[in-house]
KEVOMI-577702 format. One record per residue (C-alpha): residue in one letter; x, y, z. Coordinates in steps of 0.05 Angstrom, whole numbers, plus 5000, padded with zeros to 4 digits. Each point is the difference from the previous one (the first is absolute). Example, Ala and Ser with C-alpha at 12.3 -4.5 7.8 and 13.67 -1.06 7.14 Angstrom:
2
A524649105156 S502750694987 
! end
This chain:
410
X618509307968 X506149984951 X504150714999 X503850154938 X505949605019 X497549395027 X495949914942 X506750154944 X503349515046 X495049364998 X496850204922 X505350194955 X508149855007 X497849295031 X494349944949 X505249984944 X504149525037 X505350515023 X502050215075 X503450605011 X501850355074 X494650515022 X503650545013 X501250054913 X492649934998 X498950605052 X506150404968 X497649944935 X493050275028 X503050515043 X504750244954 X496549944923 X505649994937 X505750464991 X496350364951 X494350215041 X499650685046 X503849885060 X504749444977 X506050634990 X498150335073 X506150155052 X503149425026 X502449975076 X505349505007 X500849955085 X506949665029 X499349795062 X507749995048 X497549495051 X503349955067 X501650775018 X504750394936 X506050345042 X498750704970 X504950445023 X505849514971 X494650094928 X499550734997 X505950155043 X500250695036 X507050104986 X500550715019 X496349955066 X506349945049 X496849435047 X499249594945 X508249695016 X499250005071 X493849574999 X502749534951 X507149965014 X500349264964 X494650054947 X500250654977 X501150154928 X506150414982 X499050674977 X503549894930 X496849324972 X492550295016 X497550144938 X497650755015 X493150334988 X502150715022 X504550265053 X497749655059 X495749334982 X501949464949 X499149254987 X502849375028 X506749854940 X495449404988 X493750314965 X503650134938 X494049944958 X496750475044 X504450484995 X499150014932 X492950004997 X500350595035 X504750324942 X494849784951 X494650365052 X496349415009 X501449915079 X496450385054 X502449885078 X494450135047 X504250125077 X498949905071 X493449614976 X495149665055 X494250015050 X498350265073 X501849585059 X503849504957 X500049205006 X506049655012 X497149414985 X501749724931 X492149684999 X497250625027 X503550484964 X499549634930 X491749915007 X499850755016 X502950174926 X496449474972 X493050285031 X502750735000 X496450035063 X502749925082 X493249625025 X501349465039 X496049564947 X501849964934 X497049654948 X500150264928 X505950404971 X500650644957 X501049714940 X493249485001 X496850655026 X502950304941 X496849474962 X493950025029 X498950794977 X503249824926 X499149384984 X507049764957 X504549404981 X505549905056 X504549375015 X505349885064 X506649724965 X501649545052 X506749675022 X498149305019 X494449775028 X500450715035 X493250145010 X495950634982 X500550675036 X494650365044 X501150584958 X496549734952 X494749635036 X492950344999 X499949984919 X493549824962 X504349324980 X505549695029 X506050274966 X504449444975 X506749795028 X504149704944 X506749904985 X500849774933 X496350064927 X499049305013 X495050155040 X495250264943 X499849444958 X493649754978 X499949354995 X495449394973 X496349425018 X501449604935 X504849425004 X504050174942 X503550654973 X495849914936 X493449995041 X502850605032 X500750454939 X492949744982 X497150235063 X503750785005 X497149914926 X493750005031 X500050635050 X503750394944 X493549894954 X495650045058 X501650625017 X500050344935 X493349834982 X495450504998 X495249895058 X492450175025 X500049645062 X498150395057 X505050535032 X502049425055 X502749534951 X502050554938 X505450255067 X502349295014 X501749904918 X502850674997 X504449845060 X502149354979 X503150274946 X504050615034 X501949445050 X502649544945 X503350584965 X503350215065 X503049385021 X502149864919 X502750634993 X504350035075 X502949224979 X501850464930 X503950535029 X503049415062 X503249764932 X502650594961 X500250485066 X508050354986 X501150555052 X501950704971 X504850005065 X503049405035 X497249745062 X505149845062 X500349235020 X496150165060 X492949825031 X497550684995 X502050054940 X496849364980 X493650255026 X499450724967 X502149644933 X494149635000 X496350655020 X501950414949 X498749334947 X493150065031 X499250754996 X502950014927 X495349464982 X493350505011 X495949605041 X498050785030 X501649785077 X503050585029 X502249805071 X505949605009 X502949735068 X506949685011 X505449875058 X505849955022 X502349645073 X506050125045 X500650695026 X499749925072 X507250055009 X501449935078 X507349744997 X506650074939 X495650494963 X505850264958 X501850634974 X502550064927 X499649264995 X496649495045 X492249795004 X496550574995 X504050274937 X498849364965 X492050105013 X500650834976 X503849724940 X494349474983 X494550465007 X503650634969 X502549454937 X493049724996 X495350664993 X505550364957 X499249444947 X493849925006 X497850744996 X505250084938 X497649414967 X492150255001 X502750644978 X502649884935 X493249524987 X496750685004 X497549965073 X504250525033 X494750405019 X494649465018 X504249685062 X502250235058 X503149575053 X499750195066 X503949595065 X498949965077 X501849615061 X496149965063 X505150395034 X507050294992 X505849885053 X503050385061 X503750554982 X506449665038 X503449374998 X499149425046 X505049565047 X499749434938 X501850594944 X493049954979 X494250445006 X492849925033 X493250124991 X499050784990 X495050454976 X499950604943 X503249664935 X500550254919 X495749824945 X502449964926 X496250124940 X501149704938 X497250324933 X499850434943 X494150475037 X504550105061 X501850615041 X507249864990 X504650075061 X497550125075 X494950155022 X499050265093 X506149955032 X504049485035 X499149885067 X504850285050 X504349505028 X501250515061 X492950055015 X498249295011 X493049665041 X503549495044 X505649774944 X494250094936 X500250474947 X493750415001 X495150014941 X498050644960 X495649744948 X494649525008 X500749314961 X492250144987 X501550624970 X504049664942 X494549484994 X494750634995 X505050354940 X500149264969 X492849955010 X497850624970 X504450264959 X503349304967 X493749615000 X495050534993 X496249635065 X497550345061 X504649945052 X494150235052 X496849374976 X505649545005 X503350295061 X493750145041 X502550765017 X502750484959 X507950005001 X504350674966 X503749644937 X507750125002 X502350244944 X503749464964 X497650144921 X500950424953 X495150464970 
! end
């Protein structure tokens, strides 16, 4: 038997001679139109900083004494760190950032991981996606998510990069896509003038007034949010002028076309984007080098982004929140690099924020066998996001019931 999907698929888009990628189909069912209950929800916007984030060089320890004599090449100088109180401060890099956190819109979540830590980038990276340590893992957190409320959600992809676990699990597969292109309807007729005469068609269809049974009243009723959806996303792919300008960057790229999609109203409300390059074994840099360039795209990228949903009136709707699999050892190597390491910062990104930090960084005199040891739970920040951003059982999600850090504001 036909479900609900299979049967808008085969008896309405292609019955008026028009073909248009699933996953608008499904959002358009999943999500309903902007004006509807739901469609103005809280947003999570998730950045993924593939390949191991060195974060002691991100939120630097400045004060802590060790932090020179374990990085004698890479360390950051005292008086270009751009300074969150007396002891801890940003990489000179995160200028954005640093601003953010003026405008009290950036929350840094230290010393941030899970017990008996993974060194493995594979390992480690499914155990955030799952939010669980079992040796099998097949659905993530946020398809679980998914699962308990069902919502609109797409992976802006780089590439032909392919979609994450974390959202695997989900009642539909969430879309990868990298461009607007990619919801174009678009027609079987063999001219341009046949074309207009058949989107003439569904737009009449789907007006009229109907007393067909509840099967096929849902499949006219969707057909037209669907065709709405993908008219009104080409719309704003057109007229779409940032309130803040974006960097020249691939992450950039990506959350631009996330917050065209979020402005547009479609009512998804989970977001997933990365960015590669982190695991930074040899000429890490200090100041300058590799890994400032990467702190600079990301810090560039969620600044505009953030600012630029702001003044469209969404300040308080997103919040964007970033992770790696695992942060770096807390000294530097024989190839003035670091590797793999443990207990790593978080950063928050919104107008809902705790602003400024929250647990304490990690010692770097009290270190497990060259890692910096963890003092919050990375499933304790999913259980505050859970509950308290998304208004979605955590318990439910999670499996077990985790203590939410504190990370927003009352």
């Amino acid at each position: 038997m036909q479900n609900r999907r299979d049967f808008l698929k085969t008896s309405s888009l292609i019955g008026f001679g028009l073909t248009v990628p699933a996953f608008l189909g499904r959002t358009a069912v999943a999500a309903g139109p902007a004006h509807k209950p739901g469609a103005k929800d809280t947003i999570l916007v998730v950045v993924q900083l593939t390949g191991g984030n060195d974060g002691v060089n991100t939120v630097i320890p400045f004060g802590d004494p060790e932090y020179a004599k374990l990085r004698p090449t890479i360390q950051i100088p005292k008086d270009q760190i751009r300074k969150i109180d007396k002891s801890i401060g940003l990489h000179p890099s995160m200028e954005g950032m640093s601003k953010l956190l003026e405008d009290r819109a950036l929350c840094i979540v230290q010393g941030v991981g899970y017990p008996n830590p993974s060194q493995s980038h594979f390992r480690s990276m499914d155990i955030w996606h799952a939010a669980s340590t079992k040796e099998q893992l097949t659905e993530g957190w946020l398809g679980n998510t998914l699962k308990v409320q069902p919502a609109g959600a797409f992976h802006v992809a780089a590439g032909n990069e392919s979609a994450p676990l974390a959202l695997t699990g989900a009642p539909a597969r969430v879309p990868s896509i990298t461009s607007l292109q990619d919801f174009q309807l678009r027609t079987s007729a063999a001219n341009a003038k046949d074309g207009k005469a058949q989107r003439q068609v569904i737009e009449n269809a789907a007006k009229m007034p109907t007393s067909q049974p509840v099967l096929l009243d849902f499949v006219q009723k969707t057909a037209l949010n669907t065709y709405a959806s993908s008219q009104r996303l080409q719309e704003i792919g057109k007229d779409y002028q940032p309130k803040e300008p974006y960097p020249q960057t691939g992450l950039a790229t990506r959350l631009k076309l996330a917050a065209q999609l979020i402005d547009a109203g479609l009512g998804a409300r989970i977001f997933y984007v990365s960015i590669d390059g982190f695991d930074t074994h040899a000429n890490q840099g200090g100041v300058g080098g590799a890994h400032a360039n990467l702190l600079s795209e990301v810090s560039g990228a969620i600044t505009a982004f953030f600012k630029d949903l702001a003044a469209r009136g969404h300040r308080d709707r997103v919040l964007v929140m970033t992770f790696s699999e695992f942060g770096r050892r807390a000294y530097e190597n024989g190839s003035k690099g670091t590797d793999h390491g443990a207990g790593a910062p978080m950063l928050l990104v919104g107008g809902k924020v705790k602003p400024g930090l929250v647990g304490d960084h990690p010692a770097l005199s009290k270190l497990d066998m060259g890692n910096l040891k963890h003092s919050i739970d990375f499933r304790q920040v999913y259980a505050a996001l859970l509950d308290q951003w998304l208004g979605i059982s955590s318990e439910k999600v999670l499996g077990e019931k985790y203590k939410a850090v504190d990370i927003l504001r009352t």
